[in-house]
N, C-alpha and C positions, 0 to 999 in steps of 0.2 A: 507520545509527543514530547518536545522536548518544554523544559520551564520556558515560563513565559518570558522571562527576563534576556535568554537564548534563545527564543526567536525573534525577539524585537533586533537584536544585535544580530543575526542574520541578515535582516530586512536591510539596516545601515549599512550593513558589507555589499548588499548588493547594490543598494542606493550608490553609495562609496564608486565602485567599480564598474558599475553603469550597466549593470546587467539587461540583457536586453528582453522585453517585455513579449510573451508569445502567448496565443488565445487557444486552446484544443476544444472539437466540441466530445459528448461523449464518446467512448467506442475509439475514441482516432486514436492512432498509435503516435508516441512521442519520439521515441526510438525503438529498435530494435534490436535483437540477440545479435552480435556479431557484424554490428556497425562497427565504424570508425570511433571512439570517444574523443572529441574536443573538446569537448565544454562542461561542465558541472549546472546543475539546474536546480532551482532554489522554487519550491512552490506557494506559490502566492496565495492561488484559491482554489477551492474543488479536490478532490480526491484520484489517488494514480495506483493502480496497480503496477507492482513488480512480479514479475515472473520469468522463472526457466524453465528449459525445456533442455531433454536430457538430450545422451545419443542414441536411445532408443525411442524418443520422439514422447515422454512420458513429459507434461505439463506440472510445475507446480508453482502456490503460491507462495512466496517470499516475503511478502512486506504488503502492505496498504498502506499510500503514505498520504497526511497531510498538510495544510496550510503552515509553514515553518520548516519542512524536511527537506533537506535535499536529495538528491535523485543525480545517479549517472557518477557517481563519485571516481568511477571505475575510469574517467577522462586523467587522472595525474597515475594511472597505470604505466607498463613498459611491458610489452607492446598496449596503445592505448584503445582498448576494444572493450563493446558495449558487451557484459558478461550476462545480461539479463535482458527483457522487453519490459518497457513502463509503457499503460495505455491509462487512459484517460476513464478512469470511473464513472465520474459526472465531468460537467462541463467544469476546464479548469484555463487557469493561467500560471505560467512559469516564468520565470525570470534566469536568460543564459547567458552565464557568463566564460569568457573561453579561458581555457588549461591555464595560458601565459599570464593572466590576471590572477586564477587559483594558486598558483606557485608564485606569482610577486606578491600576493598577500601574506603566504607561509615565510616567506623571509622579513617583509615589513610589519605584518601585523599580529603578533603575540594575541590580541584575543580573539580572533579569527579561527587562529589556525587551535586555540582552548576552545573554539565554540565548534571546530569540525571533526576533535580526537571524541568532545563527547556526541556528535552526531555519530560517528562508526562505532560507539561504545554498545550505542543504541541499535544502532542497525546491526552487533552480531547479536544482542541479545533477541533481538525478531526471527532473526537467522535460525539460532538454536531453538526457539521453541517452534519452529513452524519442522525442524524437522524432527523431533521430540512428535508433533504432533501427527505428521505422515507415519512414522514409528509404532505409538502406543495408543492411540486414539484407534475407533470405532470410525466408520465414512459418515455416518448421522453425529456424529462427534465432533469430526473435524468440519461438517456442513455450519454447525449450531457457531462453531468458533470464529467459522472466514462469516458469516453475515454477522455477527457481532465485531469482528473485525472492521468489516463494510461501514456500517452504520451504528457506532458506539453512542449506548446511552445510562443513563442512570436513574432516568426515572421511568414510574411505571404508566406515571398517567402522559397523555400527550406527550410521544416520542416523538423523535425527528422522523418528519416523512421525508423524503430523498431520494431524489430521482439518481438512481447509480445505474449503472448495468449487473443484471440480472441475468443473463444470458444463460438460461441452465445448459446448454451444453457445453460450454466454457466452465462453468460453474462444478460440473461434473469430471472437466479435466482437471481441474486445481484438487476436486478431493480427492480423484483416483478410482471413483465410482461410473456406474451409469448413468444416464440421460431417466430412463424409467425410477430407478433409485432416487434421485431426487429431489424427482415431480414426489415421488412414495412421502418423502421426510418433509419436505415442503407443505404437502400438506397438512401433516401431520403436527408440524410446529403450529398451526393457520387454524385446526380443528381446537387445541390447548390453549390458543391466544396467544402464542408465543411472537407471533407476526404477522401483520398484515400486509396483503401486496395485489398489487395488480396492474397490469403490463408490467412498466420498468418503474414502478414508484414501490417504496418499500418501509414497511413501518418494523419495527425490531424492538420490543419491550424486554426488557432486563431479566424477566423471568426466565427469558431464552435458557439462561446460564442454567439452571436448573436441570436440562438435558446433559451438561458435561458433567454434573454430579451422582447421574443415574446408575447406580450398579453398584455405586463407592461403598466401602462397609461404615 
């Protein structure tokens, strides 16, 4: 996430520019791969997945973003096309503002456009490690990394519960694994303490991270 201080000056940019206020519930798609881009989207509340899907139809995860990110950056493109799918994690609201506002900001407003070079500073360093992580990670690896992604916490005791989507089959497309694989890891985090869950509520204790250390010398 970005400092606090840049996203409060986010929020004014959008206040500023009159961004228009939009409500998603979870699971709903916000856009999609290979839409049109107009608009830049500034997230107010709630959690969004980013994802692509290749030419061979192979799913991955890109980014989880929150309260403060923007999303859809890829609208002050040429040609201006949606390069990824954002869906709605949990229930969220977004704030849209369209291209001709994002680019009369880039010429009028100096800290704007300081507050949007470090938003894409950010988003290629997600970039890199997520595919660093498709790369050299293990699928119980990258599984331990997107739900600590999902639901980040720092303590042990009384995590955040969090109704997100959980969809193992989706869940199983972003890591590259099975549906049966998993359910397999799933539980297995659940039998260690590493997570509680049940239906689409999910609990995530910090121990998690201890499965991306396993093997290490």
């Amino acid at each position: 996430m970005l400092p606090d201080t840049l996203i409060a000056r986010g929020s004014d940019f959008v206040t500023k520019y009159g961004g228009r206020a939009r409500k998603y519930k979870k699971q709903a798609p916000i856009y999609v791969q290979g839409d049109r881009a107009g608009e830049l989207l500034y997230i107010v509340s709630g959690k969004v997945l980013a994802t692509i899907v290749s030419e061979s139809g192979k799913e991955a995860l890109i980014a989880v973003l929150v309260p403060g990110d923007f999303i859809g950056e890829d609208c002050v493109d040429d040609p201006a096309v949606r390069l990824s799918t954002a869906t709605a994690a949990t229930d969220c609201e977004v704030a849209a503002l369209p291209t001709s506002d994002v680019l009369r900001a880039f010429s009028d407003d100096l800290e704007f456009t300081k507050l949007f070079a470090a938003f894409l500073m950010q988003r290629n360093k997600q970039l890199k490690a997520a595919l660093v992580d498709q790369m050299l990670l293990s699928s119980e690896k990258r599984l331990a990394r997107l739900l600590l992604r999902l639901v980040p916490t720092e303590k042990e005791i009384e995590p955040d519960l969090v109704d997100i989507l959980i969809n193992q089959d989706m869940i199983a497309r972003m890591v590259g694994t099975t549906r049966s694989r998993i359910n397999e890891f799933m539980n297995k985090f659940r039998k260690l303490g590493h997570i509680e869950y049940s239906n689409d509520r999910l609990k995530v204790y910090s121990s998690l991270n201890a499965i991306l250390t396993e093997g290490d010398a």
